[in-house]
C-alpha positions, 0 to 999 in steps of 0.5 A: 378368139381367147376373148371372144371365147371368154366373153360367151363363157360368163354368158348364162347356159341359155346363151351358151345354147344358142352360141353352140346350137346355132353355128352347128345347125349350120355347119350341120345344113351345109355339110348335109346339102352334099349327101342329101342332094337326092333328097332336097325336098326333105333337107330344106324341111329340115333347115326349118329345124332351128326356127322351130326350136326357136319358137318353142323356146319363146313360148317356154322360156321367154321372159314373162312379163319383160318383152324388152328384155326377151327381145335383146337377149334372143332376136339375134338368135331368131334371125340366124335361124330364119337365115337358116330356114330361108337358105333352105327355102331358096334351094327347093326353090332352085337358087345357088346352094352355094351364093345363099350359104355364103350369104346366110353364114356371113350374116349368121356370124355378123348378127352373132358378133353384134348379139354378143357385143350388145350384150356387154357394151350395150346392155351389161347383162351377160349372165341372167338367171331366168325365175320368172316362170315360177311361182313367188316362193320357188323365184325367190329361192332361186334369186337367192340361190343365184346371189350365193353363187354369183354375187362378187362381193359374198366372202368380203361382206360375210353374206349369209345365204342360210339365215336370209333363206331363214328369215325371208323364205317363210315370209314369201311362202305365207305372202304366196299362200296369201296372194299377198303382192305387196308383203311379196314385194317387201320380202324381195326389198329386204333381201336387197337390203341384206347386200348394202349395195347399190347395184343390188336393185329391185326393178319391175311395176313401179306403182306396185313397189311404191303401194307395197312400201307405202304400206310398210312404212307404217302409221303416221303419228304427227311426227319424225325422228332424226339422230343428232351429231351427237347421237341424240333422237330427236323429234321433227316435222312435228305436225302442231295439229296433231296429238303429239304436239298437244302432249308436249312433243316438239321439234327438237324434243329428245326421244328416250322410248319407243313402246317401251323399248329404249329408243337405240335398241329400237332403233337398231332393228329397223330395216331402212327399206325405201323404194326410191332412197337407199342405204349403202353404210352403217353410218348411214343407216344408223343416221336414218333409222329413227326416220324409219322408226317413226312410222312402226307401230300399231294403231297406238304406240308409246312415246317416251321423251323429255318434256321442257322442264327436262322431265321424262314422260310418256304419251300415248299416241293414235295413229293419224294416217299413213307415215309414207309421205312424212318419211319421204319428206323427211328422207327428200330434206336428209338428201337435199343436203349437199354436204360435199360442195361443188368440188369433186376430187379433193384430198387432205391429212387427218393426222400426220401420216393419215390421209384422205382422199374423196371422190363425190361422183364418178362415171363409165362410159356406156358407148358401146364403140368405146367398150367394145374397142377396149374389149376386143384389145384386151382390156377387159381380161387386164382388169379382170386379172387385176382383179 
């Protein structure tokens, strides 16, 4: 019972609802049926209580725009409370009180207990804040609000909710003003981006995601950019029928400039946001950034860089396009590298009492046998006070 209790309790207030609604309607039915046997006609009207309210919760607090994930978070709930209704039905209509309450309470707590083992082994999603009633800039606050109070990782990653609230709730609310889908879009990717975690996703209309970040990928100049082992920015992809190459732009031509600013300090601010590659580490956002830079600018941009005699020049370059899919071809070649191997676990020394040990892919299991075997002996609550 302490796990069970435990596993409803990191559930969201709306599943704690339901947990606590549900059973005490029907203990509440059950209990009443023997004061209300003068009055059955009415007591069978108020075993339809639950469903109503069930049904008003559907219209109210349904997911908007997520059938799927309305129906494996609340149909369990439905069904008990059509159980309920029904075991009023079937007493108006002169059936055993006590064969039905059996029936109904024995399938209420069965279609419970699987409710709740699906949503952890099944669906991994105890704990849902539900925004999709709101409009653009009240969702977003309140997806912001719900990082800060539940993200695990905010105090060991330093995050700061106050500057993010700073930066992205102003872009949101001119996005909103605007009926700017994609500029809304883009805002809840940068709030991602501010995590550095994978697990951390944007989900919903893929084609608008990738319309949305396609057009923030900027304008296509005839060229990439990549950072070389040795910290140099060179040029790549470089399309020979483009202006840059006229102007002596090749693969491999270091670039020093970026509109006049010096190509590490712009490259520095830049924001690696994609919808389909991501970016967990300094190390690999450092390495993609110029990638990312290339395509930032207005109609024109200036380049910097050092010509074949190894002089420093600077070009002025039109826009030829769209930079999306120069950046994903670039992106696609940068992560079909396999640099890793074939071998999964390996270890060595870096120095004598320096060791290293990688593991390149890991999995856990989904099978909801398996988690809810582990559950029910304890486990989950081992790890969590490892934890």
């Amino acid at each position: 019972m302490k796990i069970l209790y435990g596993l409803i309790y990191l559930m969201d207030p709306v599943m704690h609802f339901w947990y606590i609604f549900l059973p005490c309607c029907l203990i509440a039915a059950v209990v009443s049926h023997h004061f209300m046997k003068k009055h059955e006609k009415l007591w069978s009207l108020l075993c339809g209580v639950p469903m109503l309210v069930y049904a008003i919760f559907l219209i109210r607090g349904h997911y908007s725009g997520d059938i799927g994930r309305t129906v494996y978070r609340y149909a369990a709930f439905g069904i008990v409370a059509l159980l309920i209704m029904l075991l009023g039905l079937a007493v108006y209509m002169k059936r055993s009180f006590k064969a039905y309450t059996v029936m109904t309470s024995l399938f209420s707590v069965v279609i419970l207990l699987l409710n709740i083992v699906s949503i952890w082994a099944i669906y991994l999603e105890p704990n849902v804040t539900d925004c999709s009633h709101l409009g653009w800039t009240e969702s977003f606050e309140g997806a912001v609000d719900a990082l800060e109070k539940y993200y695990v990782l905010n105090d060991w990653k330093e995050i700061d909710h106050e500057k993010i609230r700073e930066e992205l709730i102003p872009k949101v609310r001119e996005a909103e003003k605007n009926n700017d889908e994609d500029a809304y879009i883009y805002a809840l990717y940068e709030l991602k981006y501010e995590f550095a975690d994978g697990h951390v996703a944007v989900r919903g209309d893929i084609p608008a995601r990738q319309r949305a970040l396609a057009k923030y990928a900027g304008n296509d100049y005839g060229f990439s950019m990549f950072r070389t082992k040795d910290g140099e920015i060179i040029a790549i992809l470089v399309d020979e029928n483009s202006d840059c190459y006229a102007q002596g732009i090749r693969n491999g031509t270091v670039i020093t400039g970026w509109n006049g600013v010096p190509i590490e300090e712009a490259a520095a601010e830049v924001k690696c946001i994609d919808w389909q590659y991501e970016f967990q580490t300094i190390e690999n956002i450092r390495i993609a950034q110029p990638i990312f830079l290339a395509g930032l600018g207005g109609d024109k941009v200036s380049v910097t860089y050092i010509d074949a005699s190894g002089k420093e020049k600077t070009a002025e370059l039109s826009s030829e396009g769209d930079y999306i899919h120069r950046r994903t071809k670039a992106l696609s070649i940068l992560f079909a590298t396999d640099v890793t191997g074939t071998q999964n676990y390996s270890t060595s020394m870096l120095t004598d009492n320096v060791g290293y040990l990688r593991i390149t892919e890991e999995e856990y299991s989904r099978d909801p046998f398996f988690i809810t075997k582990c559950t029910l002996s304890g486990y989950s609550e081992e790890i969590y006070n490892d934890l």
